[in-house]
C-alpha positions as CSV (number, residue, x, y, z in Angstrom):
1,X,83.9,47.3,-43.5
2,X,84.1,47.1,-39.9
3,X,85.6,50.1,-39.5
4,X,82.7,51.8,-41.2
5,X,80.5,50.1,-39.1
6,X,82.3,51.4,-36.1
7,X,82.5,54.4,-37.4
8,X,78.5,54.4,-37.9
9,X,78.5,53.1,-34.2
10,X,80.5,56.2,-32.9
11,X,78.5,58.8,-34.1
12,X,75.3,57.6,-33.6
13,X,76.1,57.2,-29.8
14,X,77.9,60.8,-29.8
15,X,74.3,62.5,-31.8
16,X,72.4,60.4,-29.5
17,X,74.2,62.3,-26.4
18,X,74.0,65.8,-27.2
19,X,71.7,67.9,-25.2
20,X,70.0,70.6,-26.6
21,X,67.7,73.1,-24.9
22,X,64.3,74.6,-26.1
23,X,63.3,78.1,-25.4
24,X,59.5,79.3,-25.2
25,X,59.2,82.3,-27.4
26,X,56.1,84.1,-26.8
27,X,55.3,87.6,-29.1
28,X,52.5,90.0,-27.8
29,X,50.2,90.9,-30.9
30,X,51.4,93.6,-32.9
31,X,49.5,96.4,-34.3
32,X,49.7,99.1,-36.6
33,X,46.6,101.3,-37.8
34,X,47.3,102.5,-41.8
35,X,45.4,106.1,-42.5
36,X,43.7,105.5,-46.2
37,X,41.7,108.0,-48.7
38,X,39.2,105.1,-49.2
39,X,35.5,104.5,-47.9
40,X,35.1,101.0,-45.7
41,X,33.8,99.1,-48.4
42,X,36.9,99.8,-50.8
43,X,39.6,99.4,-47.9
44,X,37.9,95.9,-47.4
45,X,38.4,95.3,-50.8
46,X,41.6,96.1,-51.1
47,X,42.9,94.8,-47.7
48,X,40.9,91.7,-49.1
49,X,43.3,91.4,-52.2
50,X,46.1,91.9,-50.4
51,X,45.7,89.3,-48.4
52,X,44.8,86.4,-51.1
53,X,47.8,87.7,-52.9
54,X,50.1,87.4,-49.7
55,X,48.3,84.0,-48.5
56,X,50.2,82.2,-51.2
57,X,51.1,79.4,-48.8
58,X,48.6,76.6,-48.6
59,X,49.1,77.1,-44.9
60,X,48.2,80.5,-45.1
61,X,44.7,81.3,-45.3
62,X,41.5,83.8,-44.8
63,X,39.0,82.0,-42.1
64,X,36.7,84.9,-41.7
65,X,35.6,87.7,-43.7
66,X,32.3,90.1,-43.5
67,X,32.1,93.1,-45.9
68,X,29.7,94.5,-43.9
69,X,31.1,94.0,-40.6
70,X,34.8,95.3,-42.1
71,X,36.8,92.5,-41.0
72,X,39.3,89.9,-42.2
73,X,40.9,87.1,-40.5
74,X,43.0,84.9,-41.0
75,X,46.3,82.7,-40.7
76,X,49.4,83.4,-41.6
77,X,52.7,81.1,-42.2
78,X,55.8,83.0,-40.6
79,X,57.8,79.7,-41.3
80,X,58.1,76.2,-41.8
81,X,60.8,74.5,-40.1
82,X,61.5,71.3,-41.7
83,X,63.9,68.1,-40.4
84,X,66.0,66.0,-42.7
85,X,63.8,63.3,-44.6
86,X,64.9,60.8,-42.1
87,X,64.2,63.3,-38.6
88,X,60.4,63.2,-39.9
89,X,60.7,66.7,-38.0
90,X,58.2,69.6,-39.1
91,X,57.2,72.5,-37.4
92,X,54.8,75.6,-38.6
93,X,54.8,78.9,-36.8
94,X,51.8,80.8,-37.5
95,X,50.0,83.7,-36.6
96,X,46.5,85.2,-36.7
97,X,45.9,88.2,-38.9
98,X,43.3,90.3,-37.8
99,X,42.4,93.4,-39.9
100,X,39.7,96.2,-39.3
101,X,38.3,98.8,-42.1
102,X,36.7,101.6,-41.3
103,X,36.2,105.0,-43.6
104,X,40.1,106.0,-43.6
105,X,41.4,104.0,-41.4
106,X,42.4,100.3,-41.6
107,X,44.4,98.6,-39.0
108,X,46.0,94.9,-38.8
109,X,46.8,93.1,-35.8
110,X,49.5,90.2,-36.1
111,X,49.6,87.9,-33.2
112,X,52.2,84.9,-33.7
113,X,51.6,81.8,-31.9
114,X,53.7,81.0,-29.1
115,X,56.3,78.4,-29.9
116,X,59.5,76.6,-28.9
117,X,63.2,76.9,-30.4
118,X,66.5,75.5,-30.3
119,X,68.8,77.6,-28.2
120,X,71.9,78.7,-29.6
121,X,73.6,76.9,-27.2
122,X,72.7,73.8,-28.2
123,X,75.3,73.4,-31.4
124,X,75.5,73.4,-35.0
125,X,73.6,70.2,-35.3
126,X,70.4,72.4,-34.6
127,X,70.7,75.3,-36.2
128,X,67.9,74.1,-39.0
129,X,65.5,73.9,-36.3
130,X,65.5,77.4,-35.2
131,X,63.4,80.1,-35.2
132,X,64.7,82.7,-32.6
133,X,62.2,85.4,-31.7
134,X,64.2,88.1,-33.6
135,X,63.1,86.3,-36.7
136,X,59.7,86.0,-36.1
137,X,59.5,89.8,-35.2
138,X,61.1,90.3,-38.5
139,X,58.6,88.5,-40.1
140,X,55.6,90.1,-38.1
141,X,57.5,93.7,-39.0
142,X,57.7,92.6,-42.6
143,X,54.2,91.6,-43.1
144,X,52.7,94.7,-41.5
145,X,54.8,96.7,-43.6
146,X,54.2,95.1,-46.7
147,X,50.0,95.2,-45.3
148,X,51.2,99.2,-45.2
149,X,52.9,99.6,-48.1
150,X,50.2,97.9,-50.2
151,X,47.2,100.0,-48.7
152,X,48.8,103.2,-49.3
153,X,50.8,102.7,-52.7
154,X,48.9,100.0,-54.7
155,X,46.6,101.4,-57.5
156,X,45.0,98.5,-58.9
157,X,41.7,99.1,-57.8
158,X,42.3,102.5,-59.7
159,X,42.1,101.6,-62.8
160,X,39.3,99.9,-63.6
């Protein structure tokens, strides 16, 4: 027994020692515009749908939306990074999701929220709690492509 309390002793001062290091990341929006054979009123629609079918996350969701105007905003989850039950750690990296329709021509802007991560550097013991900016490009990159990909190829609105 006492050597498990010494045991318990020794790491706790040895975790409570480590250094780690955080790192700003910062990501300038990110744009792309999507060329569509649909008046404004149905690329709203359909951008619309999209986007309540990609918000699944009950931190992702529309803010702002005028049919009229042919805008959409809103906020997107990248991630959740989540702590050990104990840590009590959370951290959500968002970004805003802007998206315009005109006749044609939709375009979405992604602009992630500036954050703070772990550096690599900083051991093992952190690697849960990191987010490095290559991810979060991948994310932005995926979304967009996804936005893309959905605009141009989906056919529900078809057939009705």
């Amino acid at each position: 027994m006492k050597k498990l309390i010494l045991l318990i002793i020794v790491a706790f001062t040895f975790t409570s020692c480590l250094t780690y290091k955080t790192v700003p990341v910062q990501i300038d929006p990110i744009s792309k515009v999507v060329e569509v054979d649909l008046d404004k009123n149905d690329a709203w629609v359909k951008a619309n749908n999209w986007m309540v079918k990609t918000f699944v996350s009950s931190e992702s969701v529309i803010e702002f939306s005028d049919k009229e105007a042919g805008v959409i905003n809103g906020k997107y989850n990248l991630t959740t990074i989540v702590g050990g039950s104990q840590s009590g750690y959370t951290n959500s990296i968002n970004a805003s999701v802007f998206i315009q329709c005109k006749d044609n021509t939709v375009k979405i802007t992604v602009d992630p929220q500036d954050y703070n991560t772990f550096s690599s550097k900083s051991g093992s013991l952190y690697k849960a709690y990191m987010y490095p900016r290559e991810d979060a490009l991948a994310s932005v990159n995926a979304l967009i492509a996804d936005f893309e990909n959905y605009m141009i190829n989906d056919k529900s609105l078809e057939d009705f």
